[in-house]
C-alpha positions as CSV (number, residue, x, y, z in Angstrom):
1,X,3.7,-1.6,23.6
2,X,6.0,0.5,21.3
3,X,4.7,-1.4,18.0
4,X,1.4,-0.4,19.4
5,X,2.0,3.1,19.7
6,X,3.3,3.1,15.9
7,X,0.9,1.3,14.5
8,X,-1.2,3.8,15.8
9,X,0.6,6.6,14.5
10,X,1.0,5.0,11.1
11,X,-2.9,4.3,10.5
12,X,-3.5,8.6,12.2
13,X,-1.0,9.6,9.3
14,X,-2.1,6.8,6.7
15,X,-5.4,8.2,7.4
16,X,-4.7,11.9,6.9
17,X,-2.6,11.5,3.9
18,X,-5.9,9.4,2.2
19,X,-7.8,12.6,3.4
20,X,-5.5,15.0,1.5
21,X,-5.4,13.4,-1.8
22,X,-9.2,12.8,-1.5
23,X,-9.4,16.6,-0.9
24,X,-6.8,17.6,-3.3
25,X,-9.0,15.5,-6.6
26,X,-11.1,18.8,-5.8
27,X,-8.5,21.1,-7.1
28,X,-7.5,21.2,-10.9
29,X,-4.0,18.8,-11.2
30,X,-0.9,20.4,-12.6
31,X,2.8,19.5,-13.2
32,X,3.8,21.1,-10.1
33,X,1.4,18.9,-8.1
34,X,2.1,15.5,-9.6
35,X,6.0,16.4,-9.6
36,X,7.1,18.0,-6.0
37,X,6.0,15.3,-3.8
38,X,8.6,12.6,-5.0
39,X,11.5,15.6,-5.1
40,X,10.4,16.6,-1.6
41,X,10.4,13.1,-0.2
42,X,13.8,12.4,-1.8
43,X,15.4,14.3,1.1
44,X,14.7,11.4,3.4
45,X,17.6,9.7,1.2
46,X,19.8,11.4,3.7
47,X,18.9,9.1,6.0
48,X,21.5,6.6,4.4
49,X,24.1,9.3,5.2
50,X,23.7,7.6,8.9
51,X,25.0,3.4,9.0
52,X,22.1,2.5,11.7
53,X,19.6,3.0,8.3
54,X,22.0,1.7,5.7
55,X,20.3,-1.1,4.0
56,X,21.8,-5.0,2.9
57,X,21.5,-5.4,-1.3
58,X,19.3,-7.6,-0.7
59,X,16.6,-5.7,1.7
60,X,17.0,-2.8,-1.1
61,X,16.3,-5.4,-3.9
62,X,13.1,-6.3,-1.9
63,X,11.9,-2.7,-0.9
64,X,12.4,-1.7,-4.4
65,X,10.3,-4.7,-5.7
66,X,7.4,-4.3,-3.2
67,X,7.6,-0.5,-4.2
68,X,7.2,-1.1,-7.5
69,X,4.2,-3.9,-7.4
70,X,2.6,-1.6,-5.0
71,X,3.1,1.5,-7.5
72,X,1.7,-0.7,-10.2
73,X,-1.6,-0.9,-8.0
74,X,-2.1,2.9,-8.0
75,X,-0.7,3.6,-11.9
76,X,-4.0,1.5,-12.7
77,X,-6.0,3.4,-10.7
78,X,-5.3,6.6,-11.2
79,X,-6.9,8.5,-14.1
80,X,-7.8,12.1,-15.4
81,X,-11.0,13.6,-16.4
82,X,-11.6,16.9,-18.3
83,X,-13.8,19.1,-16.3
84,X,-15.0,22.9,-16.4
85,X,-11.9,23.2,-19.0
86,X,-9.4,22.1,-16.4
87,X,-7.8,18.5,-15.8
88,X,-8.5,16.9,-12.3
89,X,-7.7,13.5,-10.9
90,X,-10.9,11.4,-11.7
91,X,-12.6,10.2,-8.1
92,X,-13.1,6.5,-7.6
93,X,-14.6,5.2,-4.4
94,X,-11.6,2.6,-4.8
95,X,-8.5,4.9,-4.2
96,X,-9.0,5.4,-0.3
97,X,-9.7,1.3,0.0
98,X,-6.6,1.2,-2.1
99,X,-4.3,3.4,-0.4
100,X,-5.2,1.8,2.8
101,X,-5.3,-1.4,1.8
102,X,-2.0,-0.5,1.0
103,X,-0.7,0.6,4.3
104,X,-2.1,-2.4,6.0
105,X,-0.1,-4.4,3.9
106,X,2.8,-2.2,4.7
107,X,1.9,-2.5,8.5
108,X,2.1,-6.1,8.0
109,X,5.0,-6.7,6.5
110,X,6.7,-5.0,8.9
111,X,5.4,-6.9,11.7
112,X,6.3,-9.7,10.1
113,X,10.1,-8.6,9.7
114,X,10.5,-6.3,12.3
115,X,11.9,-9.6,14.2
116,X,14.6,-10.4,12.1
117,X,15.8,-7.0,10.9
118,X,17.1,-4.1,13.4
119,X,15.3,-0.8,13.7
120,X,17.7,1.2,11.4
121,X,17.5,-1.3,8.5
122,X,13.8,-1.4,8.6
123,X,13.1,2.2,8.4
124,X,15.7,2.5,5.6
125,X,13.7,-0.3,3.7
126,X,10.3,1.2,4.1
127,X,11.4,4.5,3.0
128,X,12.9,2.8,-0.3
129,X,10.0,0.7,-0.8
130,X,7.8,4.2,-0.6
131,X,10.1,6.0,-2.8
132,X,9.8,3.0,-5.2
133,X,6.1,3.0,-5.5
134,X,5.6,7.1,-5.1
135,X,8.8,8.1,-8.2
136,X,6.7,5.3,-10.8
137,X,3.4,6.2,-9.7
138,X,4.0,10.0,-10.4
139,X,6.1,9.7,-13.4
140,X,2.8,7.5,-14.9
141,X,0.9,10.6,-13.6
142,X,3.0,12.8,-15.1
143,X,2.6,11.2,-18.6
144,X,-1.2,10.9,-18.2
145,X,-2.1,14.3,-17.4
146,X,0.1,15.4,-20.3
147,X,-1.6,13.3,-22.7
148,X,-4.9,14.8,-21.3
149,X,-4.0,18.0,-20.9
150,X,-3.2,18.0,-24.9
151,X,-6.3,16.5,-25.4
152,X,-7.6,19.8,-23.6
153,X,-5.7,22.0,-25.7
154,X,-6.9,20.6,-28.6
155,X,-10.2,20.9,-28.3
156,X,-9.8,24.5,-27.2
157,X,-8.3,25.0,-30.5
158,X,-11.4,24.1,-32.3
């Protein structure tokens, strides 16, 4: 009944959070935007402060490897577009199928370890394997808006 209840919760929040970012491609990107979510989730790190979340080498080699496959996903489908002189996150119809995609694939991989891995251990992995594909994704962000952004400049110059 409990895995139920957060599966539940997960796909609410999975849900809202592909809202957001839909409603944020709205708004003209910046640094700040691209840069504070990763900083701000880094807190969570604490968590490891606590041995019921402290993760084996091996279940942080394998949340860091998901992460990163799963970041490669969104670094190729994320790109800027110039518009009204600002720089915004281009719109595809794929990113919410993507990002959810993505969670269900989350949702089922912890279903399918949630047996042989305690409670602690499992939250600690899913937060490094979101850490992992959120600190990639955003420094690729990072670069791409620069790069556009100076492309911006430039022809503002002429």
């Amino acid at each position: 009944m409990s895995f139920i209840v957060s599966i539940i919760i997960t796909l609410v929040f999975g849900v809202g959070v592909i809202l957001i970012r839909m409603k944020a491609s709205k708004e003209p990107a910046t640094v700040k935007k691209i840069i504070i979510p990763p900083i701000m989730m880094s807190t969570g790190a604490l968590m490891f402060v606590i041995p019921y979340f402290r993760v084996s080498p091996a279940g942080i080699l394998e949340a860091v490897l998901m992460g990163l496959v799963f970041s490669l996903i969104l670094i190729w489908t994320t790109r800027f577009e110039i518009k009204h002189k600002y720089v915004f996150i281009k719109r595809t119809k794929s990113f919410p199928v993507i990002l959810l995609s993505l969670l269900l694939i989350r949702l089922g991989i912890k279903y399918w370890i949630s047996g042989s891995v305690d409670v602690g251990e499992l939250s600690g992995m899913f937060w490094i394997l979101a850490f992992a594909m959120i600190v990639p994704w955003r420094i690729a962000m990072y670069f791409q808006y620069k790069n556009v952004a100076g492309k911006l400049e430039q022809t503002e110059e002429t």
